[in-house]
Each structure stands twice: as structure tokens, then as C-alpha cells.
N, C-alpha and C positions, 0 to 999 in steps of 0.2 A: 331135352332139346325142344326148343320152341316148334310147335306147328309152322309151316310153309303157306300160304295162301295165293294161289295164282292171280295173277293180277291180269283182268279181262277185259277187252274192249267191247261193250254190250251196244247192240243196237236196235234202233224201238219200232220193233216188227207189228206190235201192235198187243190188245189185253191177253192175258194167261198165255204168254211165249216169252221166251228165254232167249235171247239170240246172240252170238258173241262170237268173237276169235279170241286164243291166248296170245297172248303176248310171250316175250323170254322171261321176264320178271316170277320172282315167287313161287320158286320149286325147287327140287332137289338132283336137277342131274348140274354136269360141269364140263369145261372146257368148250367148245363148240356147239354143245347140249346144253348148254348154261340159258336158264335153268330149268324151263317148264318144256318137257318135251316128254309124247303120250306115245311116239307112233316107234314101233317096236320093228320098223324096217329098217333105221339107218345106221346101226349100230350103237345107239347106246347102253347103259347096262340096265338090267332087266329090272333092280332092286330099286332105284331112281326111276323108271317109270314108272311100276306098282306104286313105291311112295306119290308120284306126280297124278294118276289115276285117282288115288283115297285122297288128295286135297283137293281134286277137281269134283269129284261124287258127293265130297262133305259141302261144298261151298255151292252145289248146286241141289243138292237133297234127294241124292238117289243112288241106288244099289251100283256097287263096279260091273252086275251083268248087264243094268239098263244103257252105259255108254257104250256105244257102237260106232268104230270106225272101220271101216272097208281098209282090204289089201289091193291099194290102185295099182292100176297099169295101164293108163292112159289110152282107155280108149273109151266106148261110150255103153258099157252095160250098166245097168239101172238094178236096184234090188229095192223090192217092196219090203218093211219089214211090219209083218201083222202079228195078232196076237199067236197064230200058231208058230210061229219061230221063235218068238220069244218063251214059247215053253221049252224049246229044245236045252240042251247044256251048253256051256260057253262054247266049248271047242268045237261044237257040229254048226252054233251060229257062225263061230269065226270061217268055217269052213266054204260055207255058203255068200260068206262077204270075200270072197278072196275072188281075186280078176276082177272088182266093182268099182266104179266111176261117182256113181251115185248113188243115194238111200232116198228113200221117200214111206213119210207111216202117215197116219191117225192115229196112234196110237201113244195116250197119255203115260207121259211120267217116263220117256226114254228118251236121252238124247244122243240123236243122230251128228254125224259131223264128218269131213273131211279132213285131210290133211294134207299142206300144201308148204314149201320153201319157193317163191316167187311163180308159181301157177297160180289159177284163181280161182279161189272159193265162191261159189253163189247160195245162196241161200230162200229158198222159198219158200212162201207162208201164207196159204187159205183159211183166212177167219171167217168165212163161211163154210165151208166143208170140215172146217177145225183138221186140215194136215199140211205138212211140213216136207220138206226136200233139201237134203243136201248135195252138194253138185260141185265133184273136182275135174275143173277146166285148165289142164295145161293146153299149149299149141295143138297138140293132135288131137286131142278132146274136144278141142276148141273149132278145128278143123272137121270135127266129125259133127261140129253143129249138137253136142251132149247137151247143153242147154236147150235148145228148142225141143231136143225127144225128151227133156226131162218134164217140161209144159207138157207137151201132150198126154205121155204115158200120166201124170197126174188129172188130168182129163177123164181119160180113159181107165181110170184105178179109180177116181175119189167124185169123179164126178165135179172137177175143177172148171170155173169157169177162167180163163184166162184175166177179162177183164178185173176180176173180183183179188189175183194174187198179188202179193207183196214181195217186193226182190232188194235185195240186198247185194251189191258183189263188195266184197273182201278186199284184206290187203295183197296184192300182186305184185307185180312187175310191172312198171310204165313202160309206156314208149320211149322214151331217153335213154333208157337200160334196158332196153329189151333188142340188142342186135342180133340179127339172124343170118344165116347164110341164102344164099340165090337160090337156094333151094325148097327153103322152109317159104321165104317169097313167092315162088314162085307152087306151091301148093296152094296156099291161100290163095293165091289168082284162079287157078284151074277152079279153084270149089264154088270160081264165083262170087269171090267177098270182096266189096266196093272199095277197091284198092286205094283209091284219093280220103279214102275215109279212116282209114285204119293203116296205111305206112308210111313213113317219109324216110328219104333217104341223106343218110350224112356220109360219114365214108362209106357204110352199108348200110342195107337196109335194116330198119328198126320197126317193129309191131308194136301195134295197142293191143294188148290182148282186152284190159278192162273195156276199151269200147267193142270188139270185135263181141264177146259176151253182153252188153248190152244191147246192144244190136238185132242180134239176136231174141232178146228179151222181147224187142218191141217186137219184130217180126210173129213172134209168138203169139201177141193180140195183150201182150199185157203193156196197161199205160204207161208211158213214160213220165206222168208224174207220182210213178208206184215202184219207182226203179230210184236205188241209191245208190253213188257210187263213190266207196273208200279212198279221200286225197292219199292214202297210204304206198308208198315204192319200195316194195320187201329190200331191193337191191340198194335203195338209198338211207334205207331206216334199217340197216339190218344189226344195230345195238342195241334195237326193242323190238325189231320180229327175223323171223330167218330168211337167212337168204342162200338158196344153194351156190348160186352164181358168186356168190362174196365169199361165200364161208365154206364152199365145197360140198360134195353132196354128202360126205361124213359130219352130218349136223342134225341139229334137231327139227322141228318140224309146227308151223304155227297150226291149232287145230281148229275150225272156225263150225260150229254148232249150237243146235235146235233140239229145244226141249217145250212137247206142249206141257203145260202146269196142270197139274190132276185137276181138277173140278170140285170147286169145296160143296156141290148142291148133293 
């Protein structure tokens, strides 16, 4: 049987970095997981992600223990991953990513990533400090402000100067498909998020989660011409990336991830 090759959308974070989302294209699971799908929460089968894993590890040049993705629950803890976890064995690393929002290393040759069905991926990257962050911002994440403790706590870990990071947010959910109830509106008001900026209302209210996360970015002290942001609507394009809101949350899961490149010196 031919090899599978995930087929990825890279974006140019900048020299010796790796930065991407997959796409559905180019792997071996099916139906609703059809076909590149890593995250081993939403029910697919176990044999189709291993396979999806060893075409993801081959096409980016690295051991199946160096890819690491957290067991999200939407809220806003943060995992540092240093050289000493990475001596641990898989399952005491997977243990230690479980309840995680976000990763953040310096740490060559492992790539870190999120996993998201219309939430939003961000991605950050100090080529100065030489380290990396991955950052899953659904609504309550989003609400907990996870992006701005993920600037800092990289601050405060690496010695990050905000101005100097490079930010990336993912493909998500827009505002045209992003409806919400008076409820979820009305959180985002109390936490004090610039409501004329970030809702409009059609028969309900609708959220920008992509700017509500940029936003936040500048807030942070990093420039806004250091911030990119994915024309991509998981909910409107969800024939080339996932969408739970289209496809149900028994579906696969787009993975969007950072790999610093070893050092050839």
C-alpha cells in the first residue's frame, strides 16, 4: 500500500521553525476522521491515528515520542516542556499534558501543537530566545485571556521580550459562524472585552473569536505587524479542515504545530 502524506498548511514563522496546521487531506483514518486526524480524544480508531502519527513524524523528521499534544479542557494551564520531561516515558509525559491549554519549550527537535475543530490555534515564536508556544483558545480559553498568560508565562520561562515574538492564529471559526447564546455574550462583556470590537448581532449574537485572540496579542505588547491571521472558517471550509459545529464533535481534529529545527552548528 502506498505511503499517506499529510498534506499541511505551513506558515513562515521565520529561519529553523516548522509551523503548520493539517489539513483532512493525506492520511489514513475515515468517515468524519477522513483523513488526517492525531487527537486520540474524539473517538477515532487507534490504528488510523498511529498510522496518521508515523506519516506526520516521517514528513517532519522526528521520533513519534518528540510530537506532543495536550489533553485540552478549555481552560487556561500552560505546560512548559524542558529537557527533563522529555527523558520521561510516553505515558508519564502524556500524563503531565492532560488538563493542558497550552505548551511552550526551547527545546530542539520536538514539535509541540494543539488540537482544535473550529476553536483557535495560536502559535508563537521567539527567534531571539529560540522558543516556541502552542496555544488552544476555544471561547472559555479565550475568555480566560490564555493567550496573554501564554506571553507572559514565556517572559517569565524564556526570557521573552514580547516585542521581539511572532504570532500566527490558525484556522477557526469566524464571526458569521460563530453564533452564541446571551450567555456566552454576555461573559465576554463582564471580562471586559471591547464588545463593538468583537460581536455583531444578526438574529443572535455572533463572536470573533480570531480577533478577540488578536487582540489580546497586541494587548500583550507584541506588534501588530507580527501578528497573522488565517482567512480560514473551520465551519465554512470544513471539506479541508474540521469542523465540530458542521461535522459533529465525533470527528477528527485539525492539529496546528511548532518544531524548532535542530541546529546543523
Amino acid at each position: 500500500m502506498m505511503t499517506k502524506k499529510p498534506v499541511l498548511q505551513y506558515y513562515p514563522l521565520g529561519e529553523g521553525v516548522t509551523a503548520f496546521s493539517s489539513t483532512r487531506q493525506g492520511g489514513y483514518s475515515e468517515g468524519r476522521y477522513g483523513e488526517f486526524n492525531i487527537n486520540r480524544y474524539c473517538g477515532d480508531s487507534e490504528e488510523a491515528i498511529q498510522k496518521n502519527r508515523e506519516a506526520l513524524c516521517q514528513l517532519l523528521g522526528i521520533e513519534d515520542h518528540s510530537l506532543l499534544m495536550p489533553h485540552q479542557v478549555h481552560l487556561a494551564e500552560i505546560a512548559v516542556v524542558d529537557r527533563e520531561m522529555l527523558t520521561l516515558p510516553t505515558e508519564e509525559i502524556q500524563q503531565k499534558l492532560d488538563g493542558i491549554d497550552a505548551l511552550m519549550t526551547n527545546e530542539a527537535g520536538v514539535c509541540i501543537g494543539v488540537s482544535t475543530a473550529d476553536c483557535i490555534p495560536v502559535l508563537l515564536y521567539d527567534p531571539i530566545q529560540r522558543a516556541s508556544c502552542a496555544i488552544h483558545a476555544g471561547w472559555r480559553g479565550t475568555v480566560q485571556r490564555i493567550v496573554e498568560k501564554a506571553v507572559a508565562r514565556m517572559t517569565g520561562v524564556f526570557g521573552s521580550d514580547p516585542q521581539n515574538l511572532i504570532a500566527q492564529i490558525g484556522p477557526g471559526i469566524h464571526l458569521e459562524s460563530f453564533e452564541v447564546g446571551d450567555e456566552v455574550y454576555q461573559t465576554f462583556e463582564k471580562e471586559g472585552f471591547p464588545m463593538e470590537l468583537i460581536s455583531k448581532k444578526y438574529e443572535k449574537w455572533h463572536i470573533d473569536l480570531p480577533e478577540c485572540n488578536r487582540l489580546q496579542l497586541v494587548a500583550a505588547g507584541i506588534p501588530e505587524t507580527h501578528i497573522a491571521v488565517s482567512p480560514v472558517c473551520t465551519f465554512q471550509q470544513s471539506d479541508t479542515f474540521f469542523s465540530a459545529r458542521k461535522l459533529s464533535i465525533n470527528s477528527g481534529r485539525i492539529f496546528t504545530g511548532i518544531l524548532l529545527q535542530e541546529s546543523n552548528t
